[in-house]
Every structure is written in structure tokens, then in C-alpha cells.
BALOBA-1460 file (C-alpha; in Angstrom, 3 decimals):
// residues 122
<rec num="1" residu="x" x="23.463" y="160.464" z="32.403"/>
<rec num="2" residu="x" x="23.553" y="158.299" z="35.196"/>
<rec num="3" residu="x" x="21.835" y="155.006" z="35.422"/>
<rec num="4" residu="x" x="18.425" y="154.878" z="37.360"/>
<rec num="5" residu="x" x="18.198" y="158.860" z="36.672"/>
<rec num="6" residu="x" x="15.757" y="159.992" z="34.600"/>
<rec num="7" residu="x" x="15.944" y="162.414" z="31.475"/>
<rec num="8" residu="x" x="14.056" y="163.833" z="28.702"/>
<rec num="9" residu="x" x="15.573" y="161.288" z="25.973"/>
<rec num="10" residu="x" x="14.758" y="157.883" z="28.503"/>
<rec num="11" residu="x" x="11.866" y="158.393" z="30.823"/>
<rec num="12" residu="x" x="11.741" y="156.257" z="33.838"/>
<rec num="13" residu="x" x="9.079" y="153.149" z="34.024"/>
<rec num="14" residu="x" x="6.607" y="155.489" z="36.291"/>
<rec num="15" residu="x" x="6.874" y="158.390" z="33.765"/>
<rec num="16" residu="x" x="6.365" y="156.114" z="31.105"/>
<rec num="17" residu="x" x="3.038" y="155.236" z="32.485"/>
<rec num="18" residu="x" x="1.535" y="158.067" z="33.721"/>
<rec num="19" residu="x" x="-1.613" y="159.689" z="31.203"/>
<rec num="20" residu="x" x="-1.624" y="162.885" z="31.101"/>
<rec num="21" residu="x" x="-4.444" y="165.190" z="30.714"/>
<rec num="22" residu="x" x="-6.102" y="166.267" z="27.080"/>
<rec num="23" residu="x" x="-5.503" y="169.688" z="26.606"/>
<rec num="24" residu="x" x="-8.837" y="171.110" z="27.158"/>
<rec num="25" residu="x" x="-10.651" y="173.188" z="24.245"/>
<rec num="26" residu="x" x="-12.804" y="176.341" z="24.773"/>
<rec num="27" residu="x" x="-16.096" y="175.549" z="24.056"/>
<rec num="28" residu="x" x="-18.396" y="177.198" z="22.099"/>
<rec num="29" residu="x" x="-21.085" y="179.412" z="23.218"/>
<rec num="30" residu="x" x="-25.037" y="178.254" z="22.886"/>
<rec num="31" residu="x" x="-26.077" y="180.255" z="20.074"/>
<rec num="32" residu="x" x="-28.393" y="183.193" z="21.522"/>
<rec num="33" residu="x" x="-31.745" y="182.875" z="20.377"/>
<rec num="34" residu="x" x="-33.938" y="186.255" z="20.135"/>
<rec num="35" residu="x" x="-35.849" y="187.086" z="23.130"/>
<rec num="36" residu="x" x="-40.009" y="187.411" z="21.309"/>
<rec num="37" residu="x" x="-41.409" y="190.878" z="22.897"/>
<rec num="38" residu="x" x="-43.523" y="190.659" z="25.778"/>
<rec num="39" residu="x" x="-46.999" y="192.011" z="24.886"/>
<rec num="40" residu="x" x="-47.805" y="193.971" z="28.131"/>
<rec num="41" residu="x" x="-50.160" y="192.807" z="30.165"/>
<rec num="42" residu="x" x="-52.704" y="193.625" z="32.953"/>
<rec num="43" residu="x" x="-51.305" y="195.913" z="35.422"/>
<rec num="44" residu="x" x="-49.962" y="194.263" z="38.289"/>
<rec num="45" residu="x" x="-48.992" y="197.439" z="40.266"/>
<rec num="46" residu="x" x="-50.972" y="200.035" z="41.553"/>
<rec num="47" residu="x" x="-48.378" y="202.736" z="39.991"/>
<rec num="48" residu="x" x="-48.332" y="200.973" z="36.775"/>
<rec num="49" residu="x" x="-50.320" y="204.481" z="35.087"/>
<rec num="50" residu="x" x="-49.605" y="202.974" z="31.658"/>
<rec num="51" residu="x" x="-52.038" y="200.932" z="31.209"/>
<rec num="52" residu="x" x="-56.070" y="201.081" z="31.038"/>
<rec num="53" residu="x" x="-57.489" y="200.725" z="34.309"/>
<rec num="54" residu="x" x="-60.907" y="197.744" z="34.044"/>
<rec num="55" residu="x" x="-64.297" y="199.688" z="35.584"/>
<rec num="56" residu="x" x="-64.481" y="197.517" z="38.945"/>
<rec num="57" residu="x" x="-67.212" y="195.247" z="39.482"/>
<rec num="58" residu="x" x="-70.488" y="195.825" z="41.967"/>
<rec num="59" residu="x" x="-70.140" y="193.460" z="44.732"/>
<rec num="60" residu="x" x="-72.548" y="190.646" z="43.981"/>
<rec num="61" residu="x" x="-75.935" y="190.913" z="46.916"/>
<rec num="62" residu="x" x="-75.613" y="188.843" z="49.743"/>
<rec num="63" residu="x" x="-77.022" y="185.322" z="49.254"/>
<rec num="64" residu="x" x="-80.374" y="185.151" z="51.497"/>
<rec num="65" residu="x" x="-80.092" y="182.001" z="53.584"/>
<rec num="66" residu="x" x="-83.406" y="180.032" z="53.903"/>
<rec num="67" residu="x" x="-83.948" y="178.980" z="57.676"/>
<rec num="68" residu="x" x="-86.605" y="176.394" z="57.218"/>
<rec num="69" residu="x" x="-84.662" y="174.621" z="54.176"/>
<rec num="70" residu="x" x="-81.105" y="174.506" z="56.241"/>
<rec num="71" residu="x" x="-82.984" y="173.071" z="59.255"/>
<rec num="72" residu="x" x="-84.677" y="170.346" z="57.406"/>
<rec num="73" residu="x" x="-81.530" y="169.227" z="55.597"/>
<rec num="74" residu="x" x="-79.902" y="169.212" z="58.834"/>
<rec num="75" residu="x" x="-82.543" y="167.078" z="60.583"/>
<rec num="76" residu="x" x="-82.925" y="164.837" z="57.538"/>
<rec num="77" residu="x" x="-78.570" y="164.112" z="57.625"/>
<rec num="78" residu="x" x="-78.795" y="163.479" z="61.202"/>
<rec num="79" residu="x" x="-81.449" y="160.934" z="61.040"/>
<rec num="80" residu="x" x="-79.497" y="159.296" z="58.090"/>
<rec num="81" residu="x" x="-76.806" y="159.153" z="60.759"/>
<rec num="82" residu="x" x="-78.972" y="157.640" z="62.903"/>
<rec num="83" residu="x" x="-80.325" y="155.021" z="61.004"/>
<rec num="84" residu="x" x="-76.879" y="154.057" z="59.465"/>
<rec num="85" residu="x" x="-75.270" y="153.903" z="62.758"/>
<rec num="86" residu="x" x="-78.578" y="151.541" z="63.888"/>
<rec num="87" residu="x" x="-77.725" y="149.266" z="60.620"/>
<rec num="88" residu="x" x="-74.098" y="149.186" z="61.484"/>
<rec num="89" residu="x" x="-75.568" y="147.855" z="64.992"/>
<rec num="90" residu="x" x="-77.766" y="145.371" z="64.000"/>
<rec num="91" residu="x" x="-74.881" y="143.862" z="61.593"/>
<rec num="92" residu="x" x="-72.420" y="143.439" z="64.765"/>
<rec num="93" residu="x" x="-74.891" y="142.060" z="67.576"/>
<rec num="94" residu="x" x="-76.037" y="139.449" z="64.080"/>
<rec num="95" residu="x" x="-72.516" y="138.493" z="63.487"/>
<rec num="96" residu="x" x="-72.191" y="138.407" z="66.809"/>
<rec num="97" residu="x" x="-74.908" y="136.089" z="67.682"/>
<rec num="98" residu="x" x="-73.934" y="133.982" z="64.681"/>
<rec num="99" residu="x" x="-69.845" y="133.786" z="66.040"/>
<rec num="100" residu="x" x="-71.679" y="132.236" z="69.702"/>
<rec num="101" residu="x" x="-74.273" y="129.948" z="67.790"/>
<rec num="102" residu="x" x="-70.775" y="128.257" z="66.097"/>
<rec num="103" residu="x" x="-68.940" y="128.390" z="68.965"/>
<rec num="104" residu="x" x="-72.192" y="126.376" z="70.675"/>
<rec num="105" residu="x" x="-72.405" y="123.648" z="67.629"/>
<rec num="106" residu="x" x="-68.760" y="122.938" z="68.162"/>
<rec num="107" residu="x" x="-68.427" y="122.819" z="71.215"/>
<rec num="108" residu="x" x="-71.282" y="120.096" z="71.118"/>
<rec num="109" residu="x" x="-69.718" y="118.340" z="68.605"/>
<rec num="110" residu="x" x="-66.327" y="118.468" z="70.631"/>
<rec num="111" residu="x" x="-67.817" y="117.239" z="74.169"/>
<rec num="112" residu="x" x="-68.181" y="113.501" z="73.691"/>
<rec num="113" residu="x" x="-64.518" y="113.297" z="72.462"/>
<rec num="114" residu="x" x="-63.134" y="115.178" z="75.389"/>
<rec num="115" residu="x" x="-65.396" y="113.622" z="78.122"/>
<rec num="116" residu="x" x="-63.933" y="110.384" z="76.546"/>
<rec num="117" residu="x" x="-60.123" y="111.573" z="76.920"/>
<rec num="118" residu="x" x="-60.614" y="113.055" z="80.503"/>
<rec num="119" residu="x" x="-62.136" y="109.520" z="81.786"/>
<rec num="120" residu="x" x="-59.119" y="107.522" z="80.484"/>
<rec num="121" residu="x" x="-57.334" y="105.871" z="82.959"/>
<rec num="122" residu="x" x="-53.826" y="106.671" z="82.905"/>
């Protein structure tokens, strides 16, 4: 052999190196486990003829709506919406009046100080 060629008995420095794969095994198969029987159940088809068929059931009587009780919970709701909406008022225009009545007792407190700095002569 040459020098710098490669053979089977000396392998050059790159084949020396290289990994090469693990042969890969077969692996075994999940054991198969034993299906339990499906107990049949309610017939899901129409052409299912198999199976016993239940007796239907009556439709239930239409419920009998009473005018006079609807109306007065819908008048009693709607004057809870009234009044709430009437409390929600009265809490703004009191918060309100309370922000201004602040605004007032600073502005009070504020006024001598500024009517000081605006008559300072420069």
C-alpha cells in the first residue's frame, strides 16, 4: 500500500473517527390484550330489528302560562331597574358634588399664596 491511502488493515484518521450506527434490533410486539365483549346496547339505528323497541312516551301537556303572574314579575324587574339605575344616580351627582366642594376648599386654601406670587415684583 501506498502512503496516505487507506486500507482495511490501517484506516485513515477520518475513518478512525467516524461512529457508526448500532445495528438496530426488531422490537417486540405489545402483547395483545383480549378485547371484553360489548354487551349490546340501545338501538341506535332505525334498522337495528334486533333489539327490543322502548313503548314511546306521551308528549308531556303544554305548560299553561299565567298572564297576570308574568306581567307582574315583569313590572316588578323593571321598577327594580328603575330604582337601581336612580341609586346609581344619586351616588355620581354625590361624588360629584363632593369632587367640586374639594376642589372649592383648595382652591381657598391655595389663593393667598398665589395672589402673593403674582404681586411680586420682578
Amino acid at each position: 500500500a501506498s502512503p496516505g491511502v487507506a486500507s482495511p488493515e490501517h484506516p485513515s484518521p477520518r475513518q478512525q473517527h467516524t461512529v457508526q450506527p448500532a445495528p438496530q434490533q426488531p422490537q417486540p410486539a405489545p402483547p395483545q390484550q383480549a378485547q371484553p365483549p360489548v354487551a349490546p346496547g340501545p338501538a341506535s339505528d332505525l334498522m337495528d330489528l334486533g333489539a327490543p323497541r322502548a313503548e314511546p312516551t306521551p308528549p308531556s301537556p303544554p305548560v299553561a302560562l299565567d298572564r297576570e303572574r308574568l306581567r307582574a314579575e315583569r313590572e316588578a324587574w323593571e321598577k327594580q331597574q328603575v330604582l337601581d339605575a336612580a341609586a346609581r344616580e344619586a351616588e355620581r351627582v354625590r361624588k360629584e358634588a363632593e369632587l367640586k366642594a374639594q376642589k372649592v376648599v383648595v382652591g381657598n386654601r391655595l389663593e393667598p399664596e398665589i395672589t402673593a406670587w403674582a404681586k411680586m415684583s420682578d
